[in-house]
N, C-alpha and C positions, 0 to 999 in steps of 0.2 A: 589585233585581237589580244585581250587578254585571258592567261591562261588559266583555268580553274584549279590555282592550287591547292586549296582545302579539297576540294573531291578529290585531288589526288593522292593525299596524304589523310584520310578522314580519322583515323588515331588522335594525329598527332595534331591535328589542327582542331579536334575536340579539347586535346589537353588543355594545349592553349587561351581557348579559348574560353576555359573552366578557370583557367587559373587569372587569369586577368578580371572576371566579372564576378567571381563568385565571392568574392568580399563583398560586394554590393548585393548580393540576393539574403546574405546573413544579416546586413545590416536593415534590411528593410523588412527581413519576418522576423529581427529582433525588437525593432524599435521602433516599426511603423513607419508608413514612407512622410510623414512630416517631420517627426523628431531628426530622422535620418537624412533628409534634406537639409534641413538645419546644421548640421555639423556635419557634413560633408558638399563642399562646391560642387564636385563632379557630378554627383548625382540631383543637385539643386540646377545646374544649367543644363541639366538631361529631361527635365521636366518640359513637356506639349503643351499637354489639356489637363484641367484641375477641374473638377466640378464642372463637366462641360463646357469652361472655359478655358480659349488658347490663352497659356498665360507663354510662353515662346515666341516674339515678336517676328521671327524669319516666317514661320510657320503663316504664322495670321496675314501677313503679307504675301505670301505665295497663293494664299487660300481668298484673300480678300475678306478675312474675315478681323470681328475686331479682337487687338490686342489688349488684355486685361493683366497688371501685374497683380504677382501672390504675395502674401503676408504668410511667410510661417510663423 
């Protein structure tokens, strides 16, 4: 079993978990998630579904659905 650390610590494992992602929530109600996809990888290989297409190849594979890549 593993143990529910964040419930155990819910402070601290907010902080954390603010401080790791929230450069990405700025960037993306600054500069709109294509711009910001653009100039950042992390957030461009975090990308699903676009326009109701899986543009994520594991995804579309799991799903049996088809894979589409994006152009930003």
């Amino acid at each position: 079993a593993v143990a529910n650390i964040p419930g155990a610590v819910p402070h601290t494992s907010t902080l954390a978990l603010t401080n790791a992602t929230l450069k990405y929530a700025v960037a993306l109600a600054d500069k709109g998630w294509r711009k910001a996809c653009k100039e950042d990888p992390a957030l461009y290989k975090g990308l699903n579904i676009v326009n109701g297409k899986v543009v994520f190849k594991a995804v579309a594979d799991v799903y049996g659905m088809e894979y589409e890549e994006i152009e930003l």
